[in-house]
N, C-alpha and C positions, 0 to 999 in steps of 0.2 A: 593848352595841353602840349609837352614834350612830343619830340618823337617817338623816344624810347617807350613813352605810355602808350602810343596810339599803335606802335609795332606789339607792344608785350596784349594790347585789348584784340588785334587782331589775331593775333596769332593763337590767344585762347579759345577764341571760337572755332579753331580748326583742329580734325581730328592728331590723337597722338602722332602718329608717322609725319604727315604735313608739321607736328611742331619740330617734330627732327632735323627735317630736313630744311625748316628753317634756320635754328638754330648751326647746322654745318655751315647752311649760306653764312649766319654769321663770321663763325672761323673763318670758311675761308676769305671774307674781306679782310678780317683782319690780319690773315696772314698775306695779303698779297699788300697791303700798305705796309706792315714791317720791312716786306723785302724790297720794297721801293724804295724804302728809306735806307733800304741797308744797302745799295747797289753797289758794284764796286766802280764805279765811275772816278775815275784821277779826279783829283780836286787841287791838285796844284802844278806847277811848270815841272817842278822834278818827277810828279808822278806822270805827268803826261807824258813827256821825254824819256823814262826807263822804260815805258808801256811802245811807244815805237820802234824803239831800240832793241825791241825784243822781237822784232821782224827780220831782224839781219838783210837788210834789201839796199844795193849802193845805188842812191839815188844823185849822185855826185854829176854824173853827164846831161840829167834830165834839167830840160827846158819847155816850160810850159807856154803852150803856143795858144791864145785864145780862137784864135782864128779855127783851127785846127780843130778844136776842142767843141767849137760850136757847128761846124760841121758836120759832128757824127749826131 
């Protein structure tokens, strides 16, 4: 037996409001996997590079000290 059988046999044996708000459960998983998929995470070196560059931060003098770093 599927799952979708075993969710659709359980979910009949509960009253209407409980099938609702099963069924919302639904939606919203499957709306929280679409937006997963849709995230806007860069996927490439130019999109990484326009997305920092959109900080405006001169990081030109900074010297990264590990020592320093593992200190705090």
């Amino acid at each position: 037996m599927q799952y979708a059988d075993i969710i659709a046999r359980e979910a009949d044996s509960l009253p209407l409001a409980k099938q609702a708000e099963v069924l919302d459960f639904i939606e919203f998983l499957k709306a929280r996997q679409g937006s997963s998929e849709d995230t806007a995470t860069p996927r490439t070196t130019e999109e990484i590079e326009a997305f920092f560059r959109s900080f405006n931060v001169d990081t030109s003098g900074y010297k990264f000290d590990r020592e320093e770093a593992n200190a705090r």
